[in-house]
C-alpha positions, -999 to +999 in steps of 0.1 A: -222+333+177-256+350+163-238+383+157-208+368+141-232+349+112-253+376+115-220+401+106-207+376+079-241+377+061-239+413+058-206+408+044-214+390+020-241+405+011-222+437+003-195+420-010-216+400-034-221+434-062-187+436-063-179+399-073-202+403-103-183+435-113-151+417-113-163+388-132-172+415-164-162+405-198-139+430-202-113+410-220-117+420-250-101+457-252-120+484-270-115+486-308-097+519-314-103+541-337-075+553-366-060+586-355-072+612-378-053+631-400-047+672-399-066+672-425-096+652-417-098+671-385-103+707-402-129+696-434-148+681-407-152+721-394-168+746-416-147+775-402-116+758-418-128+754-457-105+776-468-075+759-450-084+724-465-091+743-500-059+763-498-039+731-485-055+712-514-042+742-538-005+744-523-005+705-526+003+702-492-026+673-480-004+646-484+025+664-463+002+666-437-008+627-440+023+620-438+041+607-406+040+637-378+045+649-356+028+680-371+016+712-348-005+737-369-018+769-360-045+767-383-064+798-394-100+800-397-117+811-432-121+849-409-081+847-407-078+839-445-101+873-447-086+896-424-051+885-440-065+894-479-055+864-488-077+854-518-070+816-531-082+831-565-051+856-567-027+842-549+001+822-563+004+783-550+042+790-543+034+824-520+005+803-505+027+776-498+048+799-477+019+813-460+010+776-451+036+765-443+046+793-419+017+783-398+027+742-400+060+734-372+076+701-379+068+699-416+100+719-429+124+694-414+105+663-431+102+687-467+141+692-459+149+653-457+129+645-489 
């Protein structure tokens, strides 16, 4: 009878951590946070200034706040570079198409507007 109290007390015992990790207040879920946008994502990254400031020139932002799903294949300030694109020279209709080319999913939603 010793070793059978003595064997429940070490149950318990080890059991007991795990009661108080159950009994957590972990009701309340986690807050989350607001998704952000294509654009948020690259001016928060130096190497992408002159995608935000060519997207900004093309007038495209808003497009790409708009409802998604959006994959872009977004060239770094180098790419802009090696490409001779100049945002200076270039006209917003021929940067546009250069954009845009690099954007899948936003034609069909342009197309439907």
């Amino acid at each position: 009878m010793n070793k059978n109290l003595s064997f429940l007390g070490w149950t318990l015992l080890l059991a007991l951590p795990f009661l108080f990790v159950a009994c957590g207040d972990d009701d309340d879920p986690e807050p989350m946070n607001e998704p952000m946008s294509i654009v948020e994502i690259a001016a928060g990254d130096a190497q992408f200034s002159t995608l935000v400031a060519a997207l900004t020139q093309a007038d495209l932002v808003s497009v790409l706040e708009g409802n998604g799903p959006f994959t872009v294949f977004a060239p770094t300030n180098a790419a802009f570079t090696a490409a001779g694109i100049d945002l200076n020279t270039i006209s917003d209709e021929a940067l546009k198409e250069v954009l845009l080319y690099h954007v899948l999913g936003v034609l069909k939603l342009l197309q439907e507007t």
